[in-house]
C-alpha positions as CSV (number, residue, x, y, z in Angstrom):
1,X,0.0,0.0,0.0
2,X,1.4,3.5,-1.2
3,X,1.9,5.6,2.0
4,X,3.8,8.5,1.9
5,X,4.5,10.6,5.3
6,X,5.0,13.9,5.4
7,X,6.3,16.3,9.0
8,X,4.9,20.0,8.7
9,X,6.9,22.4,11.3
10,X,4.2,24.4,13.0
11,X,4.6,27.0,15.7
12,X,7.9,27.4,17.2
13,X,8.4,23.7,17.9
14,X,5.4,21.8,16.9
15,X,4.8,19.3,14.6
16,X,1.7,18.2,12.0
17,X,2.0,14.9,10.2
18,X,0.1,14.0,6.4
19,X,-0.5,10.6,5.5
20,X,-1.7,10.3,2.2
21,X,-2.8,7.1,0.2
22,X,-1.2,8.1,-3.6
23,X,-4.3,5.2,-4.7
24,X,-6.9,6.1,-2.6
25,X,-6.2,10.2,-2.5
26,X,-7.0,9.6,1.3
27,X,-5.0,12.2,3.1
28,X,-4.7,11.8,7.3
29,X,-3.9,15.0,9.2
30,X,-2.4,14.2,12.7
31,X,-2.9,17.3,15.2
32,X,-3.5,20.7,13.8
33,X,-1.5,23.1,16.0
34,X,-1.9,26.0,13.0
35,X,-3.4,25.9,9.6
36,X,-1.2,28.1,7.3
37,X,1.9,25.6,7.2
38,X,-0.6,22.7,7.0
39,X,-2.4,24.1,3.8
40,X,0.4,25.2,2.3
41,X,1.9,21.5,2.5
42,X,-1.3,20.5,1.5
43,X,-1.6,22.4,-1.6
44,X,2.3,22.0,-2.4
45,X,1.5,18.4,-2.5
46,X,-2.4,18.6,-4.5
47,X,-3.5,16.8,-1.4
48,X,-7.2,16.9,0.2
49,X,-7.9,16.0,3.9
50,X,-10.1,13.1,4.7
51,X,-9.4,12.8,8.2
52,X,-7.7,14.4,10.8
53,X,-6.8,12.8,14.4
54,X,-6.6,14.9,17.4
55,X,-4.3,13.2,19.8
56,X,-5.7,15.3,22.9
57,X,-7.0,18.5,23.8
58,X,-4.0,20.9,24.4
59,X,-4.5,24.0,22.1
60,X,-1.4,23.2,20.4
61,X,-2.6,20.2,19.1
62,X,-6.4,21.9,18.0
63,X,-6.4,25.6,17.2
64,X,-5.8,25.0,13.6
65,X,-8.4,22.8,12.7
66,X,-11.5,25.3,12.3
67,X,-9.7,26.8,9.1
68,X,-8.7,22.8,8.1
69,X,-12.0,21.0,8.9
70,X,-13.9,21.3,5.7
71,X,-15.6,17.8,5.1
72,X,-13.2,15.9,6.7
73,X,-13.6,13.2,9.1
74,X,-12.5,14.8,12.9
75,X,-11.2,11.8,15.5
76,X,-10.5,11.9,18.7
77,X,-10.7,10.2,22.2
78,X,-14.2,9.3,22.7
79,X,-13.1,9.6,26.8
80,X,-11.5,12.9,26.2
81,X,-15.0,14.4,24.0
82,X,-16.0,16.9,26.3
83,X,-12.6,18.6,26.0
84,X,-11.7,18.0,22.3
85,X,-14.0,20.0,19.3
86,X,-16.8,18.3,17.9
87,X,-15.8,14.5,16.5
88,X,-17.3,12.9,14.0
89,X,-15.5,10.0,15.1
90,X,-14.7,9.0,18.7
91,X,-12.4,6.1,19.5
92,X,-10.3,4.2,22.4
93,X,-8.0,2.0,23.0
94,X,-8.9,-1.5,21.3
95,X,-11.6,-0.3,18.3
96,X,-10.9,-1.1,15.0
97,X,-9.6,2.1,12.7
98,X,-9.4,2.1,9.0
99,X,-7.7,5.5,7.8
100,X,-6.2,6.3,4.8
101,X,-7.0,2.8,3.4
102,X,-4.9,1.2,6.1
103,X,-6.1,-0.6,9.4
104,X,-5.0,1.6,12.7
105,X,-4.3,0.4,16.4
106,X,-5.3,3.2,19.0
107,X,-3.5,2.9,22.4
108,X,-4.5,5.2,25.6
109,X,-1.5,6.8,26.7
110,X,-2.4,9.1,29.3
111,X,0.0,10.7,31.1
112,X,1.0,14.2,29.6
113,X,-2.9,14.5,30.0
114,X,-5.7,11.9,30.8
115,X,-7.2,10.3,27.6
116,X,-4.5,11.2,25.3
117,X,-4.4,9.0,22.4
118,X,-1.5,7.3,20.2
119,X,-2.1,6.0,16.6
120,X,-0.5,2.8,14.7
121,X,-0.6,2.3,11.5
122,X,1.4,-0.8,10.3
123,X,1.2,-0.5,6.8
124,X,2.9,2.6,7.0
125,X,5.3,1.9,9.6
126,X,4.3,4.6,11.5
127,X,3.0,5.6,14.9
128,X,1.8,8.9,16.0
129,X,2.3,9.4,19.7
130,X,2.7,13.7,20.4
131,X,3.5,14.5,23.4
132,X,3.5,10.9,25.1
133,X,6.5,9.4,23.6
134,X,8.7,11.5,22.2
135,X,12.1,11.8,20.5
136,X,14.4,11.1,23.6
137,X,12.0,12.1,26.1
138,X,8.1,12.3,27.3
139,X,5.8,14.6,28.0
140,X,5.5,15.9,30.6
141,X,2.6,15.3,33.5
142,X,0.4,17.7,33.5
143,X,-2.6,15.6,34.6
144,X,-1.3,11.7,34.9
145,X,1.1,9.9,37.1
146,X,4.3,8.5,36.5
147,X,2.7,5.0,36.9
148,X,0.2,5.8,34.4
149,X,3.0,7.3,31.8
150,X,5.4,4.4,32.5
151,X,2.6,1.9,31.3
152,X,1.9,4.4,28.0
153,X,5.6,4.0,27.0
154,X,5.5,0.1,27.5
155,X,2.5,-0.1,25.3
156,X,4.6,1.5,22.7
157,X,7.8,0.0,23.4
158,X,6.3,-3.4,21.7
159,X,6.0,-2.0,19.0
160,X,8.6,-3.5,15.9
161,X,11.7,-1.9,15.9
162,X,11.6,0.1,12.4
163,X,8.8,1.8,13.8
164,X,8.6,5.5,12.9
165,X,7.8,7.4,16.3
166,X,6.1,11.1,15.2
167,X,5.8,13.1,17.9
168,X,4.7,16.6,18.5
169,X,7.5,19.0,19.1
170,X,11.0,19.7,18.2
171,X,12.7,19.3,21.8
172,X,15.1,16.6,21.0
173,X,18.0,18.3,21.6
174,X,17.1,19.4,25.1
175,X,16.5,16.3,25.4
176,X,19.5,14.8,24.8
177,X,21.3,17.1,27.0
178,X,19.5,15.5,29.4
179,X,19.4,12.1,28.8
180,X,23.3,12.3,28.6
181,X,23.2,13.5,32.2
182,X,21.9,10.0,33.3
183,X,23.3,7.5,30.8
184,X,26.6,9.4,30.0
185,X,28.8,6.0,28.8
186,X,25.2,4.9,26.1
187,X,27.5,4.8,23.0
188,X,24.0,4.7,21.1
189,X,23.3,7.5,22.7
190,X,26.8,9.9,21.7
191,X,26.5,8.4,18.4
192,X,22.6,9.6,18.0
193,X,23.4,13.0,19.8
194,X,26.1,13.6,17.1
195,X,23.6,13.1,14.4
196,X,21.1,15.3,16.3
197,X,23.1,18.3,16.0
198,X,24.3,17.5,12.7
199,X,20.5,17.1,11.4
200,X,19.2,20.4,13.2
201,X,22.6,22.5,12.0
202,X,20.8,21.5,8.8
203,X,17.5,23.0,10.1
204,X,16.0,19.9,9.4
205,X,13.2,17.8,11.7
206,X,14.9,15.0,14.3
207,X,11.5,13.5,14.1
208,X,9.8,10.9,13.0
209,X,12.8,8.9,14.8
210,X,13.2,4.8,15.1
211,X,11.7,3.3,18.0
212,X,14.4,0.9,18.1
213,X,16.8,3.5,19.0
214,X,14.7,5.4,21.4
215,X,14.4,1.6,23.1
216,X,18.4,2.2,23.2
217,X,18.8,5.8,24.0
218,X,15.7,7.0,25.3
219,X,15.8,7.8,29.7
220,X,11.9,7.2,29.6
221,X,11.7,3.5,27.6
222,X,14.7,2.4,29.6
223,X,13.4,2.7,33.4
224,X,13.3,-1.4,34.1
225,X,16.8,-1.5,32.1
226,X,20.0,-2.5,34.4
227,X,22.3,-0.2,33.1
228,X,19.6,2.5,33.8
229,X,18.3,1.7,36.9
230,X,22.4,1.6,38.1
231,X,22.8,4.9,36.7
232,X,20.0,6.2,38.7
233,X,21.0,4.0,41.8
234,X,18.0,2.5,41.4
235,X,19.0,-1.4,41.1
236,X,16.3,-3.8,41.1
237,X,13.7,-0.8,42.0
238,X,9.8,-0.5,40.5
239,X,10.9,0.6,37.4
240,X,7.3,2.8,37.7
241,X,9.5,4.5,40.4
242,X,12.5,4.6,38.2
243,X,10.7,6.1,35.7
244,X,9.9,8.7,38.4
245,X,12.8,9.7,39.4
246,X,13.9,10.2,35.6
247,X,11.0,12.6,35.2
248,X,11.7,14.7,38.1
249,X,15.1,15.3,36.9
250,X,13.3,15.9,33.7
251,X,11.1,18.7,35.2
252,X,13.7,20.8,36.6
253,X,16.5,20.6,33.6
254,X,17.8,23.5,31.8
């Protein structure tokens, strides 16, 4: 099945992703944080939108979709409703999802909020997570617990390997920085944060990134890993604990 991907820079460090189906013309819009980047991708490409996914409510993620909406479908959380715009579609963890001609997996990962949802689409390769799982790093609580985020990333963490992870925002290098700080000896990790700078001295996106390397490199997929847990002192801890302790240092990192 012909699916092409495409990562529109919104904002200051947001992102948009288009799916499109070249057979179908079936174009997926993941998050709208601002419509004049988005339609001007669109209409660079000769695309239409069919469907657009909210992954939760936060306005980054919604403002632009009043301008974008036209006769698209609009789905979202069907927990998270009340706080989302109007769906024509509302979904959870579990139901079956055809989009862009291709069957969709949709996973609860609340944790940056309650109800957020993440998207995978196998025959693409691709799954859209926004501000749970992101590139070297996670989002950060605003309404869920550790506990709760540390079972989000394990639900994506099975995922293959050659998974593409699109998150929402361009905070990898930050990121990095920080996930140096705890695994400083990770040769994945030096290897990846050389490429990092490399790719945004470019001015290019770091995202979509593997999910087999985030599995390597990532602080926030690696809480019930040995070499992590040592590095945080934490040997043989909950690794819902470890995964704590990671955020906290998270939260107050410059």
């Amino acid at each position: 099945m012909p699916l092409e991907l495409l990562t529109v820079p919104c904002l200051e460090d947001n992102y948009a992703f288009l799916l499109h189906n070249s057979d179908s013309g079936e174009t997926l819009l993941v998050d709208a944080p601002e419509a004049a980047p988005i339609q001007a991708a669109l209409d660079a490409q000769g695309w239409v939108l069919t469907d657009i996914l909210l992954t939760h409510h936060h306005w980054d993620h919604v403002d632009g979709l009043p301008a974008l909406r036209g006769n698209a479908r609009v789905i979202g959380a069907a927990a998270d409703a009340d706080r989302l715009p109007p769906l024509d579609l509302a979904v959870s963890e579990g139901d079956d999802l055809t989009i862009c001609g291709a069957k969709a997996q949709v996973f609860d990962v609340s944790g940056h909020t309650i109800n957020h949802i993440a998207v995978y689409v196998e025959a693409a390769g691709v799954v859209f997570t926004a501000d749970s799982l992101m590139a070297l790093g996670c989002g950060r609580l605003f309404e869920g617990t550790p506990a709760q985020m540390w079972k989000s990333m394990q639900k994506l963490r099975i995922l293959p390997d050659e998974t593409r992870v699109c998150s929402g925002h361009e905070y990898t290098e930050t990121n990095a920085r920080f996930a140096l700080t705890i695994e400083p000896q990770n040769a994945d990790l030096i290897s990846r944060i050389d490429e990092i700078t490399k790719t945004r001295a470019a001015g290019l996106p770091t995202v979509p990134s593997e999910l087999g390397l985030e599995k390597r490199t990532n602080p926030f997929l690696r809480a019930d890993v040995p070499a992590l847990q040592s590095a945080m002192s934490m040997v043989n801890q909950d690794p819902a604990d470890v995964f704590a302790a990671v955020r906290k240092k998270r939260d107050t990192f410059q």
